[in-house]
C-alpha positions as CSV (number, residue, x, y, z in Angstrom):
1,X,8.3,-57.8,-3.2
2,X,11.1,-58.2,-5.9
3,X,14.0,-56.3,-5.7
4,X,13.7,-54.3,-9.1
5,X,9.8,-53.5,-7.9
6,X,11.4,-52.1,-4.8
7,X,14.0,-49.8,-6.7
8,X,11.0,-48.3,-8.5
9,X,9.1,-47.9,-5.3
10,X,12.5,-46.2,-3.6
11,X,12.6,-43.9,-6.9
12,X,8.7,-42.8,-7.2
13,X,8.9,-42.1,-3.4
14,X,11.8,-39.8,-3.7
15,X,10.2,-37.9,-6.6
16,X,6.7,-37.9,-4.4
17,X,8.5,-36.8,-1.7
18,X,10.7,-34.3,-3.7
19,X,7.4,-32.7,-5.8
20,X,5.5,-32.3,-2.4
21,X,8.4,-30.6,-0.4
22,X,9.1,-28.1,-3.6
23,X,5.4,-27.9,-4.4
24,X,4.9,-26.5,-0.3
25,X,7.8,-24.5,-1.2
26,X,6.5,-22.9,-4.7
27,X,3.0,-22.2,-2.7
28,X,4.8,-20.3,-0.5
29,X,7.3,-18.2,-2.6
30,X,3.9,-17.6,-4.5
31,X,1.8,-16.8,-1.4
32,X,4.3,-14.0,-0.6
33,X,5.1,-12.6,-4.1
34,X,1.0,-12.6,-4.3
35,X,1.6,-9.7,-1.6
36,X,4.6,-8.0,-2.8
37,X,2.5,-5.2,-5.0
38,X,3.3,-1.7,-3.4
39,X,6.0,0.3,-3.8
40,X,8.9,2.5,-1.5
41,X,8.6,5.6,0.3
42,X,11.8,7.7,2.2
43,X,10.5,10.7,3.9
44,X,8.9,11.6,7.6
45,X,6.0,12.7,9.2
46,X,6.1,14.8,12.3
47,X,3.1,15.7,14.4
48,X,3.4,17.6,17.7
49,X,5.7,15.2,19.8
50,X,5.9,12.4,17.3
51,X,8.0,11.2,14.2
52,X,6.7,8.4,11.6
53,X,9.5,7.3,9.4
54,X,7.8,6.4,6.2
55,X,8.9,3.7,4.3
56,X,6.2,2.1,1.7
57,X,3.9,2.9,-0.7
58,X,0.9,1.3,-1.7
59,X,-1.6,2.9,-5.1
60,X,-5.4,2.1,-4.3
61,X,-7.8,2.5,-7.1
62,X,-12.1,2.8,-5.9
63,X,-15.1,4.2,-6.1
64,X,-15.6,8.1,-5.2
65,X,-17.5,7.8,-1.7
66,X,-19.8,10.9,-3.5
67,X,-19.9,9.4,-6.5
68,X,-19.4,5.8,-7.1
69,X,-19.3,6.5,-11.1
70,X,-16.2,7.7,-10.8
71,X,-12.6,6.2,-10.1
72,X,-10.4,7.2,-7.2
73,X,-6.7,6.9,-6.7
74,X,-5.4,7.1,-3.5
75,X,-1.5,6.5,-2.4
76,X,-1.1,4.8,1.2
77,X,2.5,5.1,2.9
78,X,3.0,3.5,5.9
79,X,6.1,2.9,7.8
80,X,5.3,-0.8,7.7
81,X,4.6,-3.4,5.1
82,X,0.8,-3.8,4.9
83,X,0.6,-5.4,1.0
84,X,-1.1,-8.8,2.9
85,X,-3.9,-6.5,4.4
86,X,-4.5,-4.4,1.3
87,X,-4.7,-7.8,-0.7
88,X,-6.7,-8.9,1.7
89,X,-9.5,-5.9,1.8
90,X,-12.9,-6.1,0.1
91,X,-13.5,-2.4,-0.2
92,X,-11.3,0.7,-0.7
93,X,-12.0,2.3,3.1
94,X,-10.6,-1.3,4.3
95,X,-7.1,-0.9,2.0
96,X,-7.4,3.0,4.0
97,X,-7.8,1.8,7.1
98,X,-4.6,2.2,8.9
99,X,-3.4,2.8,12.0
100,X,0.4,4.4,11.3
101,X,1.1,6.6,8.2
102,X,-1.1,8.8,5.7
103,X,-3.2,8.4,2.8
104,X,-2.7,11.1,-0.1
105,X,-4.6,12.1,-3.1
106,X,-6.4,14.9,-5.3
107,X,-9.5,15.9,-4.9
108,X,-11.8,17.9,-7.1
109,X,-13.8,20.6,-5.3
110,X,-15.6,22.4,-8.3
111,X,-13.7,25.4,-9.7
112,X,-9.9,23.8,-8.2
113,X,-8.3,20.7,-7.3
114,X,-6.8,20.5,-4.4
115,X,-4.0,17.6,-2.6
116,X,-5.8,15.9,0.2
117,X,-4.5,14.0,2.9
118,X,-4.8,11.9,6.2
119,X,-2.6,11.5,9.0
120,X,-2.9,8.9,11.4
121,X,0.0,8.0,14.3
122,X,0.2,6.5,17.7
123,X,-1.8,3.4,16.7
124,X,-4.8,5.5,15.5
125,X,-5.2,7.5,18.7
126,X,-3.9,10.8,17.0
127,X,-5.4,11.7,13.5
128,X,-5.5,14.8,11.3
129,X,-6.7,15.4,8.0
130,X,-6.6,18.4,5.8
131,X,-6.2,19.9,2.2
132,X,-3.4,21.7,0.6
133,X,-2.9,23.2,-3.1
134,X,-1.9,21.0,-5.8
135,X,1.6,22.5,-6.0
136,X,2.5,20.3,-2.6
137,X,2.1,17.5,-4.8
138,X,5.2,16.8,-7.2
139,X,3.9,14.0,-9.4
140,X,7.0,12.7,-11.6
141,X,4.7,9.5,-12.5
142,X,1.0,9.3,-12.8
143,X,-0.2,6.3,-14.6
144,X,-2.9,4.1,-14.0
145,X,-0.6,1.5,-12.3
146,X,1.9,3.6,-10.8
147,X,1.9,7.0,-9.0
148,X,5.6,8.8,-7.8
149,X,6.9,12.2,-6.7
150,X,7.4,13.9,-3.5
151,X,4.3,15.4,-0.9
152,X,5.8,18.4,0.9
153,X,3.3,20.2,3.7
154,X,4.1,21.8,6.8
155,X,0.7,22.5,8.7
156,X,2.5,22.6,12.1
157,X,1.5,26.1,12.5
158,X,-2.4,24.6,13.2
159,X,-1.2,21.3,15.5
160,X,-0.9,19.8,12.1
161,X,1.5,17.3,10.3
162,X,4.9,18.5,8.5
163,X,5.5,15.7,5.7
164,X,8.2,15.4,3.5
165,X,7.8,12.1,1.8
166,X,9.1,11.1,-2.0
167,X,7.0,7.5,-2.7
168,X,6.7,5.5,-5.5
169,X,3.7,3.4,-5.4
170,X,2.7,0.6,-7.5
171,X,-1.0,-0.2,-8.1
172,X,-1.7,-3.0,-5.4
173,X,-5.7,-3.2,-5.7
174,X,-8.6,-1.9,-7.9
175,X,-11.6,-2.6,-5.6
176,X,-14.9,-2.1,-6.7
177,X,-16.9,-0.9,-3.7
């Protein structure tokens, strides 16, 4: 092999070598900012004995379980990062599917609308849903990519949650089912 055909080797190895390790490295700073959508959350949960500091916020788009022709938009907050499993999900119920934090979102019952929610601590084991008038809910965004404000309830009184929660939730996932 002559020399000059071996400095050209030496070179295209380098830049083989150099596009692979940067390529790895570009797959993975895309993998993860694939799973960054969601959003913040700063607030608590307390139910009976136990305290859930909230800290992310995740906007769900789906079907209406009653009527699939229309469009739900539920916010997620969780105390832990769960933007892989939501991108991860096939239907809305998956992306809801959580075992630490609370889903929140309004609900048309006819004549009023009303905020419902979902409580779920202690990996699942305790759970507690109810419904609260719309004036818990203090929406300073709602867009179809972004929902914000500040959930106040306090159903303590009936072994239920007391939230206090100010979230800003991006749009992570429109399912379809």
């Amino acid at each position: 092999m002559s020399r000059r055909f071996a400095k050209h080797l030496n070179v295209f190895s380098f830049i083989f070598l150099l596009t692979v390790i940067l390529g790895t490295g570009g797959l993975t700073i895309f993998t993860a900012s694939a799973y960054a959508a969601g959003g913040t959350a700063k607030g608590t949960i307390k139910i009976k004995d136990k305290t859930v500091d909230l800290k992310h916020a995740y906007l769900v788009k789906g079907p209406d379980a009653f009527d699939s022709s229309k469009t739900v938009s539920t916010v997620i907050i969780t105390p832990n990062d769960i933007s892989k499993e939501i991108t991860e999900c096939k239907s809305a119920s998956c992306a809801s599917g959580i075992t630490e934090g609370m889903t929140v979102g309004k609900e048309d019952f006819g004549s009023t609308t009303r905020v419902v929610y979902w409580v779920v601590t202690n990996d699942g084991m305790m759970q507690y849903s109810g419904n609260d008038d719309v004036s818990a809910l203090v929406l300073t965004t709602d867009t179809a990519d972004r929902m914000a404000g500040k959930l106040t309830i306090d159903d303590s009184a009936a072994d239920g949650p007391k939230i206090d929660v100010e979230f800003d939730a991006t749009l992570a996932k429109e399912f379809k089912e």
